[in-house]
N, CA, C and O atoms as a Maestro MAE file, in Angstrom:
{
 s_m_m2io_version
 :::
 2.0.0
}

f_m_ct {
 s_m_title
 :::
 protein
 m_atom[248] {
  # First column is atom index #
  i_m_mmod_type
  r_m_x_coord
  r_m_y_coord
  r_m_z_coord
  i_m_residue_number
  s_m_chain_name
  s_m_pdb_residue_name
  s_m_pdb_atom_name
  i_m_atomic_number
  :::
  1 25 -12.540 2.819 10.125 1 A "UNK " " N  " 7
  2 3 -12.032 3.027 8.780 1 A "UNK " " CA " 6
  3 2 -10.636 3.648 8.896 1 A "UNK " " C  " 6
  4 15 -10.457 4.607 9.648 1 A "UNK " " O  " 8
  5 25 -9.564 3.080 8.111 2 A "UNK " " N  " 7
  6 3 -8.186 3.975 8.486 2 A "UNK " " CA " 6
  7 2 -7.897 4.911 7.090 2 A "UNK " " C  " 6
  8 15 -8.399 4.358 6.112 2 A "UNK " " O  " 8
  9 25 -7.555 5.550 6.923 3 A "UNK " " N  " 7
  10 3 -6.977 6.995 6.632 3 A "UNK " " CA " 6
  11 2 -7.441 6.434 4.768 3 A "UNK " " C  " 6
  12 15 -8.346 6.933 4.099 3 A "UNK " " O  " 8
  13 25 -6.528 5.338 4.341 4 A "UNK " " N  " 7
  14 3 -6.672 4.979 2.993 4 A "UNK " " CA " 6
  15 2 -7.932 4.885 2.567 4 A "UNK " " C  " 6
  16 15 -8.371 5.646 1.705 4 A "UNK " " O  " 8
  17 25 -8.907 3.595 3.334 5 A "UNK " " N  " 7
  18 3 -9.939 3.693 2.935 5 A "UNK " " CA " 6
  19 2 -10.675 4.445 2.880 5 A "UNK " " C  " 6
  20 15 -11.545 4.380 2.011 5 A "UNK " " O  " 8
  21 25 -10.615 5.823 4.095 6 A "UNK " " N  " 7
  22 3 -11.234 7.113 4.158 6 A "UNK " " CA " 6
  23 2 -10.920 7.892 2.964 6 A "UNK " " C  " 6
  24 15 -11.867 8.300 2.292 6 A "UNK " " O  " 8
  25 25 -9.776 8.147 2.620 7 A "UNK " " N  " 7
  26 3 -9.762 8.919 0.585 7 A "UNK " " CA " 6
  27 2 -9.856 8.054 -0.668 7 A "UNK " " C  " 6
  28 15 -9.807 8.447 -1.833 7 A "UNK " " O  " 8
  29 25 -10.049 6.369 -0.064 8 A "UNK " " N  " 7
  30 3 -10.435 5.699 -1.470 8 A "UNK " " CA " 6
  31 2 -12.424 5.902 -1.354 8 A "UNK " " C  " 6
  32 15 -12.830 5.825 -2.513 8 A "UNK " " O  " 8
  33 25 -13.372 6.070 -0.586 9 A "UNK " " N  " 7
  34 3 -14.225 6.070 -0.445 9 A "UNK " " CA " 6
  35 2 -14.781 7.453 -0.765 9 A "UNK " " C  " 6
  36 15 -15.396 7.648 -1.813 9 A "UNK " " O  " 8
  37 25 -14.546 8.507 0.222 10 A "UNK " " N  " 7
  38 3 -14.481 10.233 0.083 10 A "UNK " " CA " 6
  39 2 -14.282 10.520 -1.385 10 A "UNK " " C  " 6
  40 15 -15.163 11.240 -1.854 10 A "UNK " " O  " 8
  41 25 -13.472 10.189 -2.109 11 A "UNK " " N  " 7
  42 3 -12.751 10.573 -3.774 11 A "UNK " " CA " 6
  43 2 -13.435 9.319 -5.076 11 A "UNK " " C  " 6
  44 15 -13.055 9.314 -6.247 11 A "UNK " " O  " 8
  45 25 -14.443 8.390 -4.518 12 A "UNK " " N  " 7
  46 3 -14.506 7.561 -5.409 12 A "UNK " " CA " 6
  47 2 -13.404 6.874 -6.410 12 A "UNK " " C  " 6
  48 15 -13.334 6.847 -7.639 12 A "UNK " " O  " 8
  49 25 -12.663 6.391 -5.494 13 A "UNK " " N  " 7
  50 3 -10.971 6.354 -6.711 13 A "UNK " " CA " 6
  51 2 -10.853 4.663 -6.323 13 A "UNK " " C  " 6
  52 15 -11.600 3.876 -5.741 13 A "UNK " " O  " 8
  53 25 -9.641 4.568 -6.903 14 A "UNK " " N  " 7
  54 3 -9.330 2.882 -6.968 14 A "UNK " " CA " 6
  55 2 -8.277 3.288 -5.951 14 A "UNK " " C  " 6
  56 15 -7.760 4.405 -5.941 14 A "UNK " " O  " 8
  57 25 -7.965 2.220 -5.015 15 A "UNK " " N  " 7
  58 3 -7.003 2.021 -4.198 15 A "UNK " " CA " 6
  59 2 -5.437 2.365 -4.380 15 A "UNK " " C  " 6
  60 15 -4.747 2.870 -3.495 15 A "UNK " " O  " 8
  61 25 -4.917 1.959 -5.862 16 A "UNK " " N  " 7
  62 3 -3.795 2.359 -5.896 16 A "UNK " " CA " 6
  63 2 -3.366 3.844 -6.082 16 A "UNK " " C  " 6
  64 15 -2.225 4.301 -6.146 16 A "UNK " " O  " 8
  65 25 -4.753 4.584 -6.162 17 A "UNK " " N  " 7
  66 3 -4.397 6.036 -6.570 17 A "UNK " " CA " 6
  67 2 -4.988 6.429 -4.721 17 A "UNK " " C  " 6
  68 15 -4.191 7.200 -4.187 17 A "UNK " " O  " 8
  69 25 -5.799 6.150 -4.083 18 A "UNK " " N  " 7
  70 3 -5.885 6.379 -2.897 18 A "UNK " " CA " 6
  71 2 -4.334 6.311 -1.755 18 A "UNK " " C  " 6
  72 15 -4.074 6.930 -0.723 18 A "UNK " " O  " 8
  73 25 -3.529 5.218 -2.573 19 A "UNK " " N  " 7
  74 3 -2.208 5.303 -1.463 19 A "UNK " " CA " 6
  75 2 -1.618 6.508 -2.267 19 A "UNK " " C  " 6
  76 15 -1.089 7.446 -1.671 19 A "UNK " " O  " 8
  77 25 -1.707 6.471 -3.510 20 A "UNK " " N  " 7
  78 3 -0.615 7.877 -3.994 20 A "UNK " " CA " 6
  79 2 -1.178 8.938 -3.536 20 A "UNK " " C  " 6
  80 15 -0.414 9.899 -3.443 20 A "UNK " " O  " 8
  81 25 -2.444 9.140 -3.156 21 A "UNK " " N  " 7
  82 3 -2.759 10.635 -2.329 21 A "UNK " " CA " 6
  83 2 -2.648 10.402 -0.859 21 A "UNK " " C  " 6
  84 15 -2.563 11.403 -0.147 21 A "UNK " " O  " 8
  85 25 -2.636 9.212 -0.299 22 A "UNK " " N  " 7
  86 3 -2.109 9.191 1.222 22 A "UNK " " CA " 6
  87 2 -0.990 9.735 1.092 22 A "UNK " " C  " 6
  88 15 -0.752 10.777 1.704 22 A "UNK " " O  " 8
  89 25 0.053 9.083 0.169 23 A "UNK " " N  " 7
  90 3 1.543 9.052 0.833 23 A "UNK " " CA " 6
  91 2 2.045 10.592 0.249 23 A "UNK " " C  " 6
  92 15 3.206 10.893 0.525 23 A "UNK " " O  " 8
  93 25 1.459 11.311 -0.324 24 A "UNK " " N  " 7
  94 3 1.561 12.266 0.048 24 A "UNK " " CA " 6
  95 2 1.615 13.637 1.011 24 A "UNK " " C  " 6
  96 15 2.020 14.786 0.830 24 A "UNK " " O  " 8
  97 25 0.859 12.758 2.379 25 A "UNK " " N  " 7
  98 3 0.937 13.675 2.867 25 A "UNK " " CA " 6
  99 2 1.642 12.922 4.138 25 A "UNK " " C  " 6
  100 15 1.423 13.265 5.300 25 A "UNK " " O  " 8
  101 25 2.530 11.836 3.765 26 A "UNK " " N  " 7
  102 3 3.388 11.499 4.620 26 A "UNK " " CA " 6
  103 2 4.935 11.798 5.194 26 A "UNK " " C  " 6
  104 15 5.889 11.794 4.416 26 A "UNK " " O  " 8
  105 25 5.019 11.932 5.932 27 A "UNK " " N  " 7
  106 3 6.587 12.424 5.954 27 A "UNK " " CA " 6
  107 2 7.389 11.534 6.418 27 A "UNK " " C  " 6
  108 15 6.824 10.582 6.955 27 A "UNK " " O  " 8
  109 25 8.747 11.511 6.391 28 A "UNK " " N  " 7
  110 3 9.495 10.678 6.654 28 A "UNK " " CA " 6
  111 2 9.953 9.169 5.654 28 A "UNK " " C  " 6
  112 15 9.547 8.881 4.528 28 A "UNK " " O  " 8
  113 25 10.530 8.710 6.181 29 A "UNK " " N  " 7
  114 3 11.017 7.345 5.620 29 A "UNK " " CA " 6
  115 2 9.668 5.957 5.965 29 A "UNK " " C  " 6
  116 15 9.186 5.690 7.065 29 A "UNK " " O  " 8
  117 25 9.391 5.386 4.814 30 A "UNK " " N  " 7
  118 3 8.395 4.219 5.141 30 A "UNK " " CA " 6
  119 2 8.759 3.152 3.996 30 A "UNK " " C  " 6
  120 15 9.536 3.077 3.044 30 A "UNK " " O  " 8
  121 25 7.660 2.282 4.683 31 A "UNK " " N  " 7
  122 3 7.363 1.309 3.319 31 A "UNK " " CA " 6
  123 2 6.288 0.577 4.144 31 A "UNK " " C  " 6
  124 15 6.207 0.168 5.302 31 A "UNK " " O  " 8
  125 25 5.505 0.587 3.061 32 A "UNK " " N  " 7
  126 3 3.701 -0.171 3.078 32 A "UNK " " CA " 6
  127 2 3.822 -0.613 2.245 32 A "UNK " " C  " 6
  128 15 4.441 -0.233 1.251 32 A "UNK " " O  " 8
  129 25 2.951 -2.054 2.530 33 A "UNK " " N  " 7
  130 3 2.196 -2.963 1.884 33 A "UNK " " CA " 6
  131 2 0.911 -3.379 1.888 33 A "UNK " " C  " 6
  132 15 0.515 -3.748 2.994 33 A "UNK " " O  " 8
  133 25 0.195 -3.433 1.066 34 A "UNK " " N  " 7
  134 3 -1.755 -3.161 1.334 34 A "UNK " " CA " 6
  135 2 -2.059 -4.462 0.415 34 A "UNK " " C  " 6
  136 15 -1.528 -4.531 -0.694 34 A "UNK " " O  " 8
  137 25 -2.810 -5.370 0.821 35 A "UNK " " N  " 7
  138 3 -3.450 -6.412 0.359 35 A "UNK " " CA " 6
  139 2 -4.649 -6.227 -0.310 35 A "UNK " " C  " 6
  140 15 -5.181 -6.896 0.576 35 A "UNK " " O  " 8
  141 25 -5.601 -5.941 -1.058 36 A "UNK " " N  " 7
  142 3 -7.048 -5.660 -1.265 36 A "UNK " " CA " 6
  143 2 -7.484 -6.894 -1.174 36 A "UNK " " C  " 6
  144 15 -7.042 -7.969 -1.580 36 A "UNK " " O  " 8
  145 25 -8.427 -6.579 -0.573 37 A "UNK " " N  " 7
  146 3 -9.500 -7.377 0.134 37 A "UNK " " CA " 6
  147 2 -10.420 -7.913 -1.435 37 A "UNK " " C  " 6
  148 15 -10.482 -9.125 -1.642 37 A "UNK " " O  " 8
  149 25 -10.906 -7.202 -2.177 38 A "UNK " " N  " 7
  150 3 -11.451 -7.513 -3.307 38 A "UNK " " CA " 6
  151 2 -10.672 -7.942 -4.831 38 A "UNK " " C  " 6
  152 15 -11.238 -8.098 -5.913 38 A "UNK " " O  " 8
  153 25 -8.926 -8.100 -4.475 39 A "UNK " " N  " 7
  154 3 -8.083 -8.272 -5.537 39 A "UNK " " CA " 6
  155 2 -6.831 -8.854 -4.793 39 A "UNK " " C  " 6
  156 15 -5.684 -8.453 -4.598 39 A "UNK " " O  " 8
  157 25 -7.587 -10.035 -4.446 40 A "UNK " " N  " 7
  158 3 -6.621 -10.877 -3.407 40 A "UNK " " CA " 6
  159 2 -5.071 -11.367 -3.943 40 A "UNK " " C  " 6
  160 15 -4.117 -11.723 -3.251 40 A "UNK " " O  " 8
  161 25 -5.161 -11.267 -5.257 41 A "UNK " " N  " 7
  162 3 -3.962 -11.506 -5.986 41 A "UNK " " CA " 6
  163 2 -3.225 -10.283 -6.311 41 A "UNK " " C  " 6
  164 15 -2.377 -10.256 -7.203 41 A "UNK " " O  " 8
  165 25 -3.500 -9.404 -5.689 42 A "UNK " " N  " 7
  166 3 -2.467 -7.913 -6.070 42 A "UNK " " CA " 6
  167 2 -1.993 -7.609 -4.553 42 A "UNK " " C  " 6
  168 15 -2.519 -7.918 -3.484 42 A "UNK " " O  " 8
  169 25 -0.708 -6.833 -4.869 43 A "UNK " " N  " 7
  170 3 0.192 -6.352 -3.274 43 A "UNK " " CA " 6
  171 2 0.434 -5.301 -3.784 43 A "UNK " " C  " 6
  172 15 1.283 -5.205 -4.671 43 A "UNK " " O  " 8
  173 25 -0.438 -4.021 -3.219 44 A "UNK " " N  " 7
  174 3 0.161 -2.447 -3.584 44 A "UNK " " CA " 6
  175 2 1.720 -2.233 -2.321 44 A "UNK " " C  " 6
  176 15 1.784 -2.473 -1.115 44 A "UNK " " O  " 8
  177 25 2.648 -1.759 -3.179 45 A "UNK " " N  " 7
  178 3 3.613 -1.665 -2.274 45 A "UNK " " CA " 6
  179 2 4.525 -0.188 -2.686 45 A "UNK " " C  " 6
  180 15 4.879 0.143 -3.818 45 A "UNK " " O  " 8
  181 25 4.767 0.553 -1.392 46 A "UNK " " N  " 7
  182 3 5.990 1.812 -2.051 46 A "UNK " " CA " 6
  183 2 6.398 1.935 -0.686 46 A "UNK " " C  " 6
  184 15 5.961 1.629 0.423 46 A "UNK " " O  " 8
  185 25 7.763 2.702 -1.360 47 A "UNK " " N  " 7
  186 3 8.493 3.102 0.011 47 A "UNK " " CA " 6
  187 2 9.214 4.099 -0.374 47 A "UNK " " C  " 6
  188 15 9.211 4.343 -1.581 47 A "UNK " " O  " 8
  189 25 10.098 5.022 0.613 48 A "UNK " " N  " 7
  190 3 10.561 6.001 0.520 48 A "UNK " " CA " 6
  191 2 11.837 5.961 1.706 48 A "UNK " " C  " 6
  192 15 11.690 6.031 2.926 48 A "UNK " " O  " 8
  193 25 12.931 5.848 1.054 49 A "UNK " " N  " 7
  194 3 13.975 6.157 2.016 49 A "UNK " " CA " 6
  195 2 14.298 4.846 2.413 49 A "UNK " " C  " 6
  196 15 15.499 4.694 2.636 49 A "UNK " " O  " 8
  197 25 13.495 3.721 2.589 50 A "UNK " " N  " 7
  198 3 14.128 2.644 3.075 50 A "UNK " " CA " 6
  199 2 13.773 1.234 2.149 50 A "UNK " " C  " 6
  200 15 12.811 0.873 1.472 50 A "UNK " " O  " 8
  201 25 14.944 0.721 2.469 51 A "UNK " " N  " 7
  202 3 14.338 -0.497 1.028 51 A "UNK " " CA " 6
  203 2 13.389 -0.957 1.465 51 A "UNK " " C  " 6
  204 15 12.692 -0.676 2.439 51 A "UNK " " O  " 8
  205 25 13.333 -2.082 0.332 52 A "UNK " " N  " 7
  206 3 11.758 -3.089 0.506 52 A "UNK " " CA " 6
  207 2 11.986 -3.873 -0.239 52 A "UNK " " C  " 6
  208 15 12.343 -3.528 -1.366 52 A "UNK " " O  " 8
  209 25 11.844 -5.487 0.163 53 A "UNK " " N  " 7
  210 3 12.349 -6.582 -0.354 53 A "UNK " " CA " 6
  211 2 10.991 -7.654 -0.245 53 A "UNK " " C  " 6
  212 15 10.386 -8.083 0.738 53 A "UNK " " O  " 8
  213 25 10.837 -7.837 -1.471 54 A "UNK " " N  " 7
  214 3 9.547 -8.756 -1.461 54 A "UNK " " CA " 6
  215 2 9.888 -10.158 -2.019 54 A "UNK " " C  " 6
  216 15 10.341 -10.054 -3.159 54 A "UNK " " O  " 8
  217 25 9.819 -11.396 -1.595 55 A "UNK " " N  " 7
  218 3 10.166 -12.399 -1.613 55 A "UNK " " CA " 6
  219 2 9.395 -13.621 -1.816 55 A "UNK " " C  " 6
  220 15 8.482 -13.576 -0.992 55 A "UNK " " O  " 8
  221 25 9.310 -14.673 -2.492 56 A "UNK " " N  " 7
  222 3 8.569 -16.087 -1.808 56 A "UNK " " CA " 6
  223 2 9.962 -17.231 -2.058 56 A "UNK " " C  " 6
  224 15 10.827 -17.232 -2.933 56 A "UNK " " O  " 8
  225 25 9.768 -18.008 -1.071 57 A "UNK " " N  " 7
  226 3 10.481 -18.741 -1.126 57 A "UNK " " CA " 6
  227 2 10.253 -20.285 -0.820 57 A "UNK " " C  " 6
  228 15 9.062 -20.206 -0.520 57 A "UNK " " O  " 8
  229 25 10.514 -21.424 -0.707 58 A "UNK " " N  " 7
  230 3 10.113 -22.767 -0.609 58 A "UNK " " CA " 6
  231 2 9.820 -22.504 0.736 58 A "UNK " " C  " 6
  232 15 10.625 -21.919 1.460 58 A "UNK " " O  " 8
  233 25 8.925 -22.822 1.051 59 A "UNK " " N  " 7
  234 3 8.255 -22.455 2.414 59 A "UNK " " CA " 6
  235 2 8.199 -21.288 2.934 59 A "UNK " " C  " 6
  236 15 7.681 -21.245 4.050 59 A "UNK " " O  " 8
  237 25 8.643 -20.116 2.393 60 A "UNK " " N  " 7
  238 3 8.814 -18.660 3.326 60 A "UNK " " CA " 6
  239 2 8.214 -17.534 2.227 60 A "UNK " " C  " 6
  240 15 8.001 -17.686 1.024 60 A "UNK " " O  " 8
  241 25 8.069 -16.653 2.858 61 A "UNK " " N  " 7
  242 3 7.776 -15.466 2.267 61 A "UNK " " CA " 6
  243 2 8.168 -14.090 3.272 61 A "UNK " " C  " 6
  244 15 8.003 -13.984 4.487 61 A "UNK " " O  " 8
  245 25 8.739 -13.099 2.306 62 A "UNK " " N  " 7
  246 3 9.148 -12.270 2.969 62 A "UNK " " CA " 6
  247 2 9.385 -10.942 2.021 62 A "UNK " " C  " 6
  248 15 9.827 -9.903 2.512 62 A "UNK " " O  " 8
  :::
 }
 m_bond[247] {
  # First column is bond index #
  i_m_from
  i_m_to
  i_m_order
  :::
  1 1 2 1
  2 2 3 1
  3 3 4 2
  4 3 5 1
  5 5 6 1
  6 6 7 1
  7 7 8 2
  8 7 9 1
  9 9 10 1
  10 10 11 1
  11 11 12 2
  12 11 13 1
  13 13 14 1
  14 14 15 1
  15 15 16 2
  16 15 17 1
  17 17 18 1
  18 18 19 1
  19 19 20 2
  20 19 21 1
  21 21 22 1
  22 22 23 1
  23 23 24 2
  24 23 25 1
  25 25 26 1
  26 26 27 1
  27 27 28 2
  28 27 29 1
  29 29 30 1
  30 30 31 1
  31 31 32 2
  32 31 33 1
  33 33 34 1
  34 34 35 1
  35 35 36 2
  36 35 37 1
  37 37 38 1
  38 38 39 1
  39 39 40 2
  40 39 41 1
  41 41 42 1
  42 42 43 1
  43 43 44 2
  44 43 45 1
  45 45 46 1
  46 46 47 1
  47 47 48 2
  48 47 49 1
  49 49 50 1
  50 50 51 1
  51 51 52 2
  52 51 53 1
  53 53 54 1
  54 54 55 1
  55 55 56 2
  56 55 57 1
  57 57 58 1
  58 58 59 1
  59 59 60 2
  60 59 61 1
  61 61 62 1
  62 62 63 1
  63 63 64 2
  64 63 65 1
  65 65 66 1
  66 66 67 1
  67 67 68 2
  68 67 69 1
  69 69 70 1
  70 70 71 1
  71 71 72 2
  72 71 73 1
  73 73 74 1
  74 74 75 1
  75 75 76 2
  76 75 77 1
  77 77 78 1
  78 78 79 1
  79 79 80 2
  80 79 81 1
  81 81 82 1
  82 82 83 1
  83 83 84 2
  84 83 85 1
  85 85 86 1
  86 86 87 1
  87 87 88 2
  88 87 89 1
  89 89 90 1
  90 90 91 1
  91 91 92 2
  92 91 93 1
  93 93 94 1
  94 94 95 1
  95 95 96 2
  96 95 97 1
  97 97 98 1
  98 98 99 1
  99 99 100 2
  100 99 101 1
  101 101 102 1
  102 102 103 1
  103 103 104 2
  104 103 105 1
  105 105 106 1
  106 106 107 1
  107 107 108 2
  108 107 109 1
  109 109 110 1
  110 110 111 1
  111 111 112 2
  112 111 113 1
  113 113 114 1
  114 114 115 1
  115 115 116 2
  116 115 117 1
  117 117 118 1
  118 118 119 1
  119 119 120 2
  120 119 121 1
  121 121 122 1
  122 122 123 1
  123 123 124 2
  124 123 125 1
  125 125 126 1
  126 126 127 1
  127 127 128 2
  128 127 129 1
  129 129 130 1
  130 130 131 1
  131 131 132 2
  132 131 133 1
  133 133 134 1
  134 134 135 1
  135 135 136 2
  136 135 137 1
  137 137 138 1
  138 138 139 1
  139 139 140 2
  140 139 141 1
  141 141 142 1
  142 142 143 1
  143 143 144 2
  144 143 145 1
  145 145 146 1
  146 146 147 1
  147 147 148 2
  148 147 149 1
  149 149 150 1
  150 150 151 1
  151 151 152 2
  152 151 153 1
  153 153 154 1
  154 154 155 1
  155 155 156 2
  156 155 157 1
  157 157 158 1
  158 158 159 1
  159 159 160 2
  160 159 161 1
  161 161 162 1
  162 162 163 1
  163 163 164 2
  164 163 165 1
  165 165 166 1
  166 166 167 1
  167 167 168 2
  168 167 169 1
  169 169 170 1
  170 170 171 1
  171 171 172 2
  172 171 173 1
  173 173 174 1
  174 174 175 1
  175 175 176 2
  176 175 177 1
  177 177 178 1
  178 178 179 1
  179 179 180 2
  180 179 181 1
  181 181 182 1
  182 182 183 1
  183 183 184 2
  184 183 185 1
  185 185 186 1
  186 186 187 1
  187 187 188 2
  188 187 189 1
  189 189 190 1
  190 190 191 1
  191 191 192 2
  192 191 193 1
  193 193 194 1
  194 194 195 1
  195 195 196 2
  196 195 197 1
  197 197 198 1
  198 198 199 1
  199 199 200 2
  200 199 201 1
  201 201 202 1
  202 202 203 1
  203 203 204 2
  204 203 205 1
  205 205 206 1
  206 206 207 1
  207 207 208 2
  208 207 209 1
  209 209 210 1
  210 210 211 1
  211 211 212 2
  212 211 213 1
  213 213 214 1
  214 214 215 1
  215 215 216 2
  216 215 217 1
  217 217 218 1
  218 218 219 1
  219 219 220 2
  220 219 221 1
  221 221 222 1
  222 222 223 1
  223 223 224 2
  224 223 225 1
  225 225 226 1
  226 226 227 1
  227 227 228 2
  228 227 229 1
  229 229 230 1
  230 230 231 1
  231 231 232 2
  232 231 233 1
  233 233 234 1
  234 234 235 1
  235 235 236 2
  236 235 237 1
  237 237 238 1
  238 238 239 1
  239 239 240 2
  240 239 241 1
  241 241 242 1
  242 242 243 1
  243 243 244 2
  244 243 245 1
  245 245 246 1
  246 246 247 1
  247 247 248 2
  :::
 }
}
């Protein structure tokens, strides 16, 4: 189990409030992107300090 799913499970919460109490106790510059497994059509995404560029394109994604 990694860290997210350990405080979305522990806290009974929904995933997007499970990364806002991860990334709290993160330091530094990031950016994540989390797929849910049960909401295959959603992309939780944040970052801090460094951009983040989300894309689709005729054949590409990025």
């Amino acid at each position: 189990m990694n860290f997210i799913e350990e405080i979305k499970k522990n806290n009974d919460c929904s995933l997007e409030e499970a990364v806002r109490v991860a990334l709290k106790r993160v330091t530094g510059a990031y950016v994540i992107l989390l797929l849910d497994e049960d909401n295959p059509d959603t992309i939780i995404a944040a970052r801090k300090g460094s951009p983040l560029v989300i894309g689709v394109g005729k054949g590409e994604h990025f």
